[in-house]
N, C-alpha and C positions, 0 to 999 in steps of 0.2 A: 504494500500500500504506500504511497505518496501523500505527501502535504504538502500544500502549493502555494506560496507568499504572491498575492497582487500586490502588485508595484503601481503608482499615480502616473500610468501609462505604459506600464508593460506588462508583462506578465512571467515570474520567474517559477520556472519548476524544482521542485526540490526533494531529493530522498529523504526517509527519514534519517538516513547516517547523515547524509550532506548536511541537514539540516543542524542538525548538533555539534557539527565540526567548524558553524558558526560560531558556537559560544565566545563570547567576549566578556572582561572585566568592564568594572564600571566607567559611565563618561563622562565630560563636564557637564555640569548643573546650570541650567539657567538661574539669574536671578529673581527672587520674588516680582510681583505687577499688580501694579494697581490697578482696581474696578474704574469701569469707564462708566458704569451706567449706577445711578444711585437705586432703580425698583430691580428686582430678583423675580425670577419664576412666575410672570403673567403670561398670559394668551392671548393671540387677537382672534376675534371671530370674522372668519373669511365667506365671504357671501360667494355663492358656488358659483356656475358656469360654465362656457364651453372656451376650452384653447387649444390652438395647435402645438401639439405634444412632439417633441423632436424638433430634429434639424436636418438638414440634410448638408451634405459637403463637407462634413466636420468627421469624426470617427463613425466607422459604419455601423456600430453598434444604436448610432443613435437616431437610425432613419425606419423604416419611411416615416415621414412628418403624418402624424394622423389627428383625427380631430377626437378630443375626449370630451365628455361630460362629467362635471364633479360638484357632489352636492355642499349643501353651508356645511363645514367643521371651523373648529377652533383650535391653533396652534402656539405651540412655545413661542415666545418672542424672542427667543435666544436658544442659544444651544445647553444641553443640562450642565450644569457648572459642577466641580470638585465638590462645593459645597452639598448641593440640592444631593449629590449622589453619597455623599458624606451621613447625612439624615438617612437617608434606606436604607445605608448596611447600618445603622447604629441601632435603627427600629425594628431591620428583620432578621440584623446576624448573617446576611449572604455573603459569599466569598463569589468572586467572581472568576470566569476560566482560568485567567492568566494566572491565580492565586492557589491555585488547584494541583494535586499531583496529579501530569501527565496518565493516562489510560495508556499500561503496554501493548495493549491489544492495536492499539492506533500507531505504533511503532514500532514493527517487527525488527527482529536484530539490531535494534541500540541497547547496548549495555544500560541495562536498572538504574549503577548510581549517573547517567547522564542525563535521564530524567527525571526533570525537576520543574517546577512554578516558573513561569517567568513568558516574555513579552519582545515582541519584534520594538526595536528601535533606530530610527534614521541617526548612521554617522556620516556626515560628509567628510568625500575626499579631503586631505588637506595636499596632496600635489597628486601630479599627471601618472601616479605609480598603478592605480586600481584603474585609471581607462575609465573608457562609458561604461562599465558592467555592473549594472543595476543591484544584482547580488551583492557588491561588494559595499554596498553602501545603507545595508541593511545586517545587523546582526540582533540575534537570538539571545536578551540579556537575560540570564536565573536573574532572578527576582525582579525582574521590571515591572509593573502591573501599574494599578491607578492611581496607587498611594505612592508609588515610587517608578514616576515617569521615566528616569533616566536611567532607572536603576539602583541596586544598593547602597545608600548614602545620600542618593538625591530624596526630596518628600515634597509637600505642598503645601507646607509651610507656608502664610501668606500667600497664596495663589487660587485661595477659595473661590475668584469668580473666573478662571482658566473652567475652558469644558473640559472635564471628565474624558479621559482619552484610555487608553489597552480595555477597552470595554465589548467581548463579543457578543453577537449577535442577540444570544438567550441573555446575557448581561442588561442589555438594554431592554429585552421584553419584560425583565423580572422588575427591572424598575417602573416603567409604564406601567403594568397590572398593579405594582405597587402602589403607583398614584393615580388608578382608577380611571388610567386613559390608554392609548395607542401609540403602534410605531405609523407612522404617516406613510400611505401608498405611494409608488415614485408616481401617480399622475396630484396626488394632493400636493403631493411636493415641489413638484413642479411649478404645480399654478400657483401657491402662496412665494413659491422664490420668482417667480417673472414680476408679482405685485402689481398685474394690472397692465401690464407692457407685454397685448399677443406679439410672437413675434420678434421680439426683441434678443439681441446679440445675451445680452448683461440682463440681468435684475434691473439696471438702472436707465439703460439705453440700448447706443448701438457703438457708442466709442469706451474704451476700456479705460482709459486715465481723462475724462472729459477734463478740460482745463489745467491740464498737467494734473489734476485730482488723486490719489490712492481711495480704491472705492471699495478695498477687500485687504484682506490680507492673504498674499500668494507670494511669490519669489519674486526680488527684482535683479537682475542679473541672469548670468551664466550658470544656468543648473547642470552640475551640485557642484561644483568649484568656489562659487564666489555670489553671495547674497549680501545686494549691497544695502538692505535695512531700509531704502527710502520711504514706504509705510510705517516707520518706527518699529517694526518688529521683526527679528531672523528666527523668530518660532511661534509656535501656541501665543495668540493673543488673549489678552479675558475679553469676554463676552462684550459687544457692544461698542466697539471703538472705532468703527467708521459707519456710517450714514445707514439709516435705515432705507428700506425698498419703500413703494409703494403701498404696502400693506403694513407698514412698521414692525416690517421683522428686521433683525439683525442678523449679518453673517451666514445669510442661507448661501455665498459664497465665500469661499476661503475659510482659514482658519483652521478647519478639520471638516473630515470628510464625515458624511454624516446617513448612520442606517438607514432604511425605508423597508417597510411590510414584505415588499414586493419578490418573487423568485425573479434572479434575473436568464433573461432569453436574449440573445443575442442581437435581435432584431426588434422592433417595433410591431411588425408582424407575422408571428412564429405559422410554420408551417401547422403546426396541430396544437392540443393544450399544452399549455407549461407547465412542465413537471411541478410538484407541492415544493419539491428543495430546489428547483433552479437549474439553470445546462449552462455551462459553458464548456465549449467542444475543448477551449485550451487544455482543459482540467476536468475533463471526463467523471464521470461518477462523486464527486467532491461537492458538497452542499453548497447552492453561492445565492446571495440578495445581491439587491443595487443597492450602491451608497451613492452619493448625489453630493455634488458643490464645491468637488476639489477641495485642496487644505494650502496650507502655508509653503508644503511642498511644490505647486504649479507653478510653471513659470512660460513666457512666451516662446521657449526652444525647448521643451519639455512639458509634458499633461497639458494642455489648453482644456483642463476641463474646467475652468472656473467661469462657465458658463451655465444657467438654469435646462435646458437642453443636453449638457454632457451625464454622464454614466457611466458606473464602470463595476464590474463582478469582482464582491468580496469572499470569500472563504466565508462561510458563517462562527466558525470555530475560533479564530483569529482574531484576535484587535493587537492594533498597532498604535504608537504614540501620537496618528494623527487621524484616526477614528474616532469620531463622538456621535449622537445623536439630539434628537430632541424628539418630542412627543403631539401627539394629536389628540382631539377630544369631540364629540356631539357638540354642535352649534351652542351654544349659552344662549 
């Protein structure tokens, strides 16, 4: 059996030995950040309608353009933050996958004591030695998970309003059923991230930096060599630090990449039904959802998904350091 890391625009496959022969020691720590938004955990209620779903000419996962209908719901205004997800495990006691000891059944011939807890984390190259090789800018750290993003020694400390990231799939539905709502379908998620704009390139428009503007949080530079900060931030921002959409939500681009209900299918329109867990022919028999919005990882020469139209097949078993969600509810 295999277990297969997506990459924010590739796709890497992985043995289970390979995958362990990632192990790496701990990395540097970002500094604490400050809340940009002074209200925590509301909802807008989004008045339903019809929009065209997709794009065409961008990744061909994301076509054909089809027309959808979606009724009134009500969504996070932000992505779930360290905090809000702080309160669920304290109230329910959950440990989340990455927290968990590995199932050997899911790992044939890796040695016992190599299975252990722990979480994908993005290191960038620091010179031309690892090449374009998407693999190599990704390692498998013991003990990374949500409480310890970076790793062994890093915490969240003061990063209460950072979203909540190494959180898979059943992580996020545990939290949802926890607070009496849903994970958002990618067509609901879609039309609350366009905010009223059919059509449109952006959330916001059709030009990506309007007015020399930062309108997300994504990469500026040369991905993964060199991120030159110009939106104030080279990682995880907290919640709400650039302009709300139309609909006053926050960050339904960049940032982190963010679950949806949905099995994902390669196409827009699948030849027959879609499987209950998902297909993607990359990774064959392997459960996958769509995440939606791109993270802080996308950059103009690298993922262009930080578009309301982009998408891309997650392992559902997996969270990585730039996975978060947010949640949906019945119209209020």
């Amino acid at each position: 059996m295999q277990t297969r890391l997506i990459i924010t625009g590739s796709l890497v496959a992985l043995s289970a030995m390979a995958f362990f022969h990632i192990l790496q020691g701990k990395v540097e720590l970002a500094p604490p950040q400050a809340a940009c938004l002074s209200s925590i955990g509301a909802q807008v209620d989004i008045k339903g309608g019809t929009y065209t779903m997709g794009a065409a000419g961008r990744y061909p996962d994301e076509g054909p353009s089809v027309e959808v209908r979606v009724e009134d719901f009500s969504i996070d205004v932000h992505e779930v933050t360290n905090a809000q997800f702080r309160r669920f495990v304290e109230d329910t006691g959950y440990m989340t996958v990455a927290e968990r000891e590995p199932d050997p059944a899911h790992y044939p011939g890796v040695p016992p004591e190599m299975l252990v807890p722990g979480s994908v984390v993005f290191v960038p190259p620091t010179d031309g030695s690892r090449g374009f090789k998407p693999l190599s800018w990704w390692r498998f750290v013991p003990g990374a998970n949500w409480r310890h993003p970076r790793g062994p020694g890093s915490d969240i400390k003061g990063k209460d309003h950072l979203p909540v990231v190494h959180v898979a799939y059943e992580d996020a539905l545990a939290y949802a059923k926890w607070a009496g709502r849903a994970l958002p379908t990618e067509a609901q998620w879609e039309y609350a991230a366009r905010g009223g704009l059919n059509g449109k390139t952006y959330s916001w428009g059709d030009e990506r930096t309007p007015d020399d503007k930062m309108m997300a949080n994504t990469w500026q530079g040369i991905f993964p060599v060199h991120n030159s900060g110009e939106d104030g931030f080279r990682g995880v921002a907290p919640v709400g630090c650039f302009s709300a959409n139309g609909y006053g939500l926050y960050d339904m681009i960049g940032n982190v990449w963010e679950w949806t209900a949905s099995p994902y299918y390669p196409s827009h329109a699948p030849s027959g039904k879609v499987p209950d867990e998902g297909y993607d022919p990359r990774q064959p028999g392997v459960p996958v959802r769509v995440i939606k919005g791109g993270s802080f990882l996308c950059a103009p020469n690298y993922c262009m998904r930080y578009r309301p139209a982009a998408r891309h097949a997650q392992e559902t078993g997996l969270g990585t350091d730039h996975i978060g969600f947010r949640t949906v509810s019945a119209a209020h």
